[in-house]
N, C-alpha and C positions, 0 to 999 in steps of 0.2 A: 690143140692150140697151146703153144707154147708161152708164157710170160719171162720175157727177158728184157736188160735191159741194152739198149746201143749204145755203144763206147764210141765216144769219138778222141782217138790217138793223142790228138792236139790239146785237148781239155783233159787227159790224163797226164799228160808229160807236166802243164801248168799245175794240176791241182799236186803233183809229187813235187818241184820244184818249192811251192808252197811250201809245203809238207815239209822241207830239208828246212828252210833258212827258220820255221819256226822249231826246229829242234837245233837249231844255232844258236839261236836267241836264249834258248830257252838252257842249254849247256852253257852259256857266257852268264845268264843269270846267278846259276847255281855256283859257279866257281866266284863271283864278285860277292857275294852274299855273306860269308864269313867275313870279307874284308872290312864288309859295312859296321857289321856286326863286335869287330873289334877299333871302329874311327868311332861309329855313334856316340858311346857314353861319355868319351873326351869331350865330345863337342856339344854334348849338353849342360854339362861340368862347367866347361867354359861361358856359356850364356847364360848357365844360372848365375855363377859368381860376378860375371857382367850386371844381372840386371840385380844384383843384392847389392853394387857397391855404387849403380846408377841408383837406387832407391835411397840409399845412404846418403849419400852426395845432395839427392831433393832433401831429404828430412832436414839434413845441417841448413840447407839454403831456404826452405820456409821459414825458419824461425823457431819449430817445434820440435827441435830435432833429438830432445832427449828422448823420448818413450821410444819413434820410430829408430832412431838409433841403435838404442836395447835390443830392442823386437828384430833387428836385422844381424846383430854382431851372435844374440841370442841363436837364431837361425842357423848363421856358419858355424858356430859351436855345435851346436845338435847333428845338421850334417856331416860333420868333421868326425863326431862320436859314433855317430850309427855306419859310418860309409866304410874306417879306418879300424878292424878290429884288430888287439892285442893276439901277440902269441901264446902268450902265460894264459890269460883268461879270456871269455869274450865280454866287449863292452858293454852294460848294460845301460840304458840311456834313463837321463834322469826325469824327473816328477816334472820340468818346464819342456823336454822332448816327444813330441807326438809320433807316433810307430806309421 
């Protein structure tokens, strides 16, 4: 007694079909992926600095807006030191910048 299994043609031709468009996908992934990989940090850059200068903007319009002020303009300064390193030396960030 043999143990085999039955092929039916029609559900091989489907299951390899499959098979193609998911190594299409899967080739369109890998080549889009560096792309990303070079847009990403712009556009995080970009939101941060958004929402540091939307925080600013509340701190002036509640009334309290020296400390939060500080604490925000403090921020862009630190990421500005740590993000932009010198050719001569590297920056080292100061005793109010957290690593």
């Amino acid at each position: 007694m043999s143990y085999g299994y039955s092929t039916d043609p029609e559900v091989d031709r489907s299951t390899n079909r499959v098979m193609a468009w998911g190594v299409v996908l899967l080739a369109l992934m890998v080549l889009v992926f560096p792309l990303y990989l070079k847009v990403e940090p712009s556009n995080r850059e970009e939101s941060r600095d958004e929402n540091l200068d939307s925080l600013a903007t509340e701190g002036r319009r509640s009334g309290s807006s020296t400390a939060r002020h500080v604490t925000v303009m403090q921020a862009r300064a630190c990421r500005r030191l740590l993000s932009t390193p010198s050719s001569s030396s590297p920056r080292r960030p100061t005793s109010r910048c957290s690593t």
